[in-house]
MMTF fields as JSON, N, C-alpha, C and O atoms, coordinates in Angstrom:
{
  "mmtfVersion": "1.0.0",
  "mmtfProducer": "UNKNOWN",
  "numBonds": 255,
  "numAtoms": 256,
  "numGroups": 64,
  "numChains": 1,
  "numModels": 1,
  "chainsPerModel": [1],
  "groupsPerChain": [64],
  "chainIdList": ["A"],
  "bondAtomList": [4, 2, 8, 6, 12, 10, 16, 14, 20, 18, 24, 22, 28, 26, 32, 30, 36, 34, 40, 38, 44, 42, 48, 46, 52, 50, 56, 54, 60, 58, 64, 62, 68, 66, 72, 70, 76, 74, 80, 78, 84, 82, 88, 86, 92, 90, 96, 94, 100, 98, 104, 102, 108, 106, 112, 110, 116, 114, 120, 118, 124, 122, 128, 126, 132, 130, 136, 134, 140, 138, 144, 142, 148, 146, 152, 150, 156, 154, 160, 158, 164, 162, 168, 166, 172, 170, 176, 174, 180, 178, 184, 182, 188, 186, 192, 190, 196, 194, 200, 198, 204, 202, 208, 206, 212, 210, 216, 214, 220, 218, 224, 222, 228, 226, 232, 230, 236, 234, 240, 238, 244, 242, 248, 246, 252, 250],
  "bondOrderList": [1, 1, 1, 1, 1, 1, 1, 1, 1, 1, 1, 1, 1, 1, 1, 1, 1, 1, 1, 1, 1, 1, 1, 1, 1, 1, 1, 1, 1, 1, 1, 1, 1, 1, 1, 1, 1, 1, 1, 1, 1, 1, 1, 1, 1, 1, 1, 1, 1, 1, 1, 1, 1, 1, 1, 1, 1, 1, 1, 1, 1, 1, 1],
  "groupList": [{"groupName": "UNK", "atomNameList": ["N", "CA", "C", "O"], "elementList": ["N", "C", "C", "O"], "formalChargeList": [0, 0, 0, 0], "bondAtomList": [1, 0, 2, 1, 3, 2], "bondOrderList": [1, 1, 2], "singleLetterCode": "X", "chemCompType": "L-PEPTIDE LINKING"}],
  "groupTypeList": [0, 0, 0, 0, 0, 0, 0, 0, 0, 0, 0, 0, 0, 0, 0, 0, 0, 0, 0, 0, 0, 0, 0, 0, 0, 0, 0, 0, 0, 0, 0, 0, 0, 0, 0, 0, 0, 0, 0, 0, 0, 0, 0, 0, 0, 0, 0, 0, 0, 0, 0, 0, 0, 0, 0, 0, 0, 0, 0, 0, 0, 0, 0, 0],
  "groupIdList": [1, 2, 3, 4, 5, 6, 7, 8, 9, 10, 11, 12, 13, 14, 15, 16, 17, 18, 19, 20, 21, 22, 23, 24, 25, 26, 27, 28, 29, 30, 31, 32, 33, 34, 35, 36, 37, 38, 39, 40, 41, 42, 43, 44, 45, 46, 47, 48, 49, 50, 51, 52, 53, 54, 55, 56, 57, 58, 59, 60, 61, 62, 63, 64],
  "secStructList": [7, 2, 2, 2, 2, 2, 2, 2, 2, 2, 2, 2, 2, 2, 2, 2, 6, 7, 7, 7, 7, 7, 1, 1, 7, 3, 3, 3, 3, 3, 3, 3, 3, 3, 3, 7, 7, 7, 7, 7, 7, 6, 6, 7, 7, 7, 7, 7, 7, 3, 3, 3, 3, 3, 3, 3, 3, 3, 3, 7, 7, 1, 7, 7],
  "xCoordList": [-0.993, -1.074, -1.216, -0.585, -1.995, -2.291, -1.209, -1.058, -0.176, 1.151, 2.042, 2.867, 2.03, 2.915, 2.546, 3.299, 1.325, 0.858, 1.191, 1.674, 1.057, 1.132, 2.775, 3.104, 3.816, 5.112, 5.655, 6.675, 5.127, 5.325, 4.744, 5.069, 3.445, 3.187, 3.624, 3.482, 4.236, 5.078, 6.733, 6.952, 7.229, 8.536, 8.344, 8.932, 7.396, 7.244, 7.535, 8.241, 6.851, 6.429, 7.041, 6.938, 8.53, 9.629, 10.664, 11.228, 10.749, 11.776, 11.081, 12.023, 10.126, 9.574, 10.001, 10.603, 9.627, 10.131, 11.675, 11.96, 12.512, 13.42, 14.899, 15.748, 14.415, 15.111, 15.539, 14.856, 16.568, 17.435, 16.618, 16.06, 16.408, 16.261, 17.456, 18.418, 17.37, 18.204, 18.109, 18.006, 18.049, 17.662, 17.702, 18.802, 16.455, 16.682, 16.299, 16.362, 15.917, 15.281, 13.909, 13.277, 13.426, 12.46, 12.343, 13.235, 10.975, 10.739, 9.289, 8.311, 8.977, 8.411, 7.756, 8.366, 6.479, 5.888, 4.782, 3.94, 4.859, 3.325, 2.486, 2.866, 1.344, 0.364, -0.754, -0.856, -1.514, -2.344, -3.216, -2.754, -4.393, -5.885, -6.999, -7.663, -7.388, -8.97, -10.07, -9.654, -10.914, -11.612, -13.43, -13.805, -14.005, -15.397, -16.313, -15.952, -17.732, -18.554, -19.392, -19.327, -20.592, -21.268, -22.736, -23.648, -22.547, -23.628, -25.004, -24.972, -26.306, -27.449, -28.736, -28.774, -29.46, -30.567, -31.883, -32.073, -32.47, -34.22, -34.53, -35.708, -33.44, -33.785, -33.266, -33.3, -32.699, -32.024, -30.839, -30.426, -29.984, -28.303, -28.037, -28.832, -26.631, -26.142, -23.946, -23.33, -23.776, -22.474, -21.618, -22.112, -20.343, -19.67, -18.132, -17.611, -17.401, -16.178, -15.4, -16.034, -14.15, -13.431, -11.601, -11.038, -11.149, -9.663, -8.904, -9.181, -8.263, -7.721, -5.947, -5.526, -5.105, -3.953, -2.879, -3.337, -1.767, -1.016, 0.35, 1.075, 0.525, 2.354, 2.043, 1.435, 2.505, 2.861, 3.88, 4.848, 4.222, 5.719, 5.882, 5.284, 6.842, 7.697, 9.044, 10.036, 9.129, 10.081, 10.442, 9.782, 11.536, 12.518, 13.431, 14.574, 12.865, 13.198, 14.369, 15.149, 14.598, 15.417, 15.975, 15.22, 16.633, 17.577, 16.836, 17.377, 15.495, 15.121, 13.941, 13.399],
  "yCoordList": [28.26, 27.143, 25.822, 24.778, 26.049, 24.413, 24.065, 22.926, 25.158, 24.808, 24.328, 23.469, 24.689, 23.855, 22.767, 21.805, 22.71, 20.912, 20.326, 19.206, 20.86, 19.838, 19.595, 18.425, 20.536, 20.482, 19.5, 18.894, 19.236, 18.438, 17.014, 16.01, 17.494, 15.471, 14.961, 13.748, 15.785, 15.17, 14.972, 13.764, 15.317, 15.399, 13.914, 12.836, 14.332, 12.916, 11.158, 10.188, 11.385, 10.59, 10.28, 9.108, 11.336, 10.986, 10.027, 8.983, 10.711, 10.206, 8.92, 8.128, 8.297, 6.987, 6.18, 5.213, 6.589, 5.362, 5.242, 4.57, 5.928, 5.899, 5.287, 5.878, 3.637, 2.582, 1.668, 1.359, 1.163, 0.271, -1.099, -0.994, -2.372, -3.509, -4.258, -3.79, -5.5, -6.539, -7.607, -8.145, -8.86, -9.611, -10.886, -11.131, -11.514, -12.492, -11.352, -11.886, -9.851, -9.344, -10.038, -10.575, -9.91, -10.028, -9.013, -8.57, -8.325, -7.06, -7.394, -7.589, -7.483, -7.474, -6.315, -5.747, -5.936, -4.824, -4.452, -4.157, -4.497, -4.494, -3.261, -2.106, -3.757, -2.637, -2.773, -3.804, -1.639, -1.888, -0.491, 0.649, -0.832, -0.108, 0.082, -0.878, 1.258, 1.469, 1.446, 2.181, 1.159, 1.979, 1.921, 1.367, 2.717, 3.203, 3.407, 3.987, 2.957, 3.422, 3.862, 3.764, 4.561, 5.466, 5.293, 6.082, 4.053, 3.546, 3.443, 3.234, 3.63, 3.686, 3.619, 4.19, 2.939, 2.347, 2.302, 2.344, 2.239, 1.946, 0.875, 0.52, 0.029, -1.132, -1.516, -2.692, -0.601, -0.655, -1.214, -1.459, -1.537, -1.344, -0.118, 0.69, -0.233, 0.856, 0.649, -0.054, 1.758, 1.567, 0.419, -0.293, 0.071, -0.876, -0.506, -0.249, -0.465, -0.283, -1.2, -2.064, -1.834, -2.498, -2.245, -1.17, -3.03, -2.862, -3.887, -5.062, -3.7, -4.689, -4.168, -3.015, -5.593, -5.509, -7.084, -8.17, -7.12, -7.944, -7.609, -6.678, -8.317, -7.97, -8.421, -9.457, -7.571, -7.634, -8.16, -7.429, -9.207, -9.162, -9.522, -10.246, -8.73, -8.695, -9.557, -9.376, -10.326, -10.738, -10.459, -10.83, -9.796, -9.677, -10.581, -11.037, -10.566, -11.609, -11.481, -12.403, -9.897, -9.585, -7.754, -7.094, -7.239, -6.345, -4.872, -3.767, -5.164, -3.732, -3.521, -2.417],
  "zCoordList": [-2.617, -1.707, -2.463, -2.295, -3.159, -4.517, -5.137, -5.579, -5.265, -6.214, -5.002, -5.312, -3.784, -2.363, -2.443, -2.585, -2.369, -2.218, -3.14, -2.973, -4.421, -5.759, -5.786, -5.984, -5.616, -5.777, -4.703, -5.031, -3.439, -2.45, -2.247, -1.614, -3.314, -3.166, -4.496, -4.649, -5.708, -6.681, -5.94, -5.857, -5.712, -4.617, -3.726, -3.812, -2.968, -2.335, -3.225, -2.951, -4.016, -4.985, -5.498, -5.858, -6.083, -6.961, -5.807, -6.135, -4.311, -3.423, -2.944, -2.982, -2.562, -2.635, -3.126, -2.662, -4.704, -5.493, -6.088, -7.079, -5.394, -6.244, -4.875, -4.207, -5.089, -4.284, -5.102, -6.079, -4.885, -5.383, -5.021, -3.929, -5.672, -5.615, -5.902, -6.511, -5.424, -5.403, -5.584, -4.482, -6.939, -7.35, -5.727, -5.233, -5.138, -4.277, -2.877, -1.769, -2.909, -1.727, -1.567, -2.476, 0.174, 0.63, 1.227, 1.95, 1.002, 1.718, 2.935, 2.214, 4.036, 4.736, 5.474, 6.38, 5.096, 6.075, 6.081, 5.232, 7.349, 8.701, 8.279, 8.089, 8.189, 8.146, 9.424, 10.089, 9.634, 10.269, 10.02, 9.992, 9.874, 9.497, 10.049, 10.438, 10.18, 10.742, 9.814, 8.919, 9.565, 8.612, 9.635, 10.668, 8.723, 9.485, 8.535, 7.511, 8.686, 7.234, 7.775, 9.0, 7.188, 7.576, 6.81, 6.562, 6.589, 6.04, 6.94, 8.153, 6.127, 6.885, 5.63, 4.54, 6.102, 5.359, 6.09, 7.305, 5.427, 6.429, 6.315, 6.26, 6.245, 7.028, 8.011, 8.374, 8.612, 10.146, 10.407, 11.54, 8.892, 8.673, 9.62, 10.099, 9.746, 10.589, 9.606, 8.805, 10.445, 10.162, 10.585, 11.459, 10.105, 10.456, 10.456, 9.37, 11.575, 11.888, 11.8, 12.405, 11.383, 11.088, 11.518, 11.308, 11.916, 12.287, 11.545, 11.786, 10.94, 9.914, 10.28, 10.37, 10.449, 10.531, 9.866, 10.221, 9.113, 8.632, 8.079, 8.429, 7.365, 6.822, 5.303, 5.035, 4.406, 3.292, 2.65, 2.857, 1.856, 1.61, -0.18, -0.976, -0.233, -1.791, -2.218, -1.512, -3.139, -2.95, -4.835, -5.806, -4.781, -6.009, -7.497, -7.536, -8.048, -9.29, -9.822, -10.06, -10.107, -10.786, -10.827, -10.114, -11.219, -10.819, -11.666, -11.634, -12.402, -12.655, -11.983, -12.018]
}
């Protein structure tokens, strides 16, 4: 089962990155996030939930 996973998140990993750029692209893209902590203290901190959302963007120099 460890050798499925490992063979499939190297696989993944190889097909990801393997995109053509184009000197003068702009790449634009939206994320959006939960996150949650679980933090707790005796001083009566508590956890803190957060929703975080924006756009990322890349823009291309050159052709490698």
């Amino acid at each position: 089962m460890k050798k499925i996973i490992l063979i499939a998140v190297l696989a993944t990993g190889l097909c990801a990155t393997a995109q053509k750029r184009i000197r003068g692209d702009v790449e634009l893209t939206p994320y959006i996030g939960y996150h949650s902590s679980t933090y707790s203290s005796t001083s009566g901190a508590d956890g803190l939930n957060t929703l975080q959302f924006g756009v990322l963007g890349d823009f291309y120099f050159n052709n490698r």
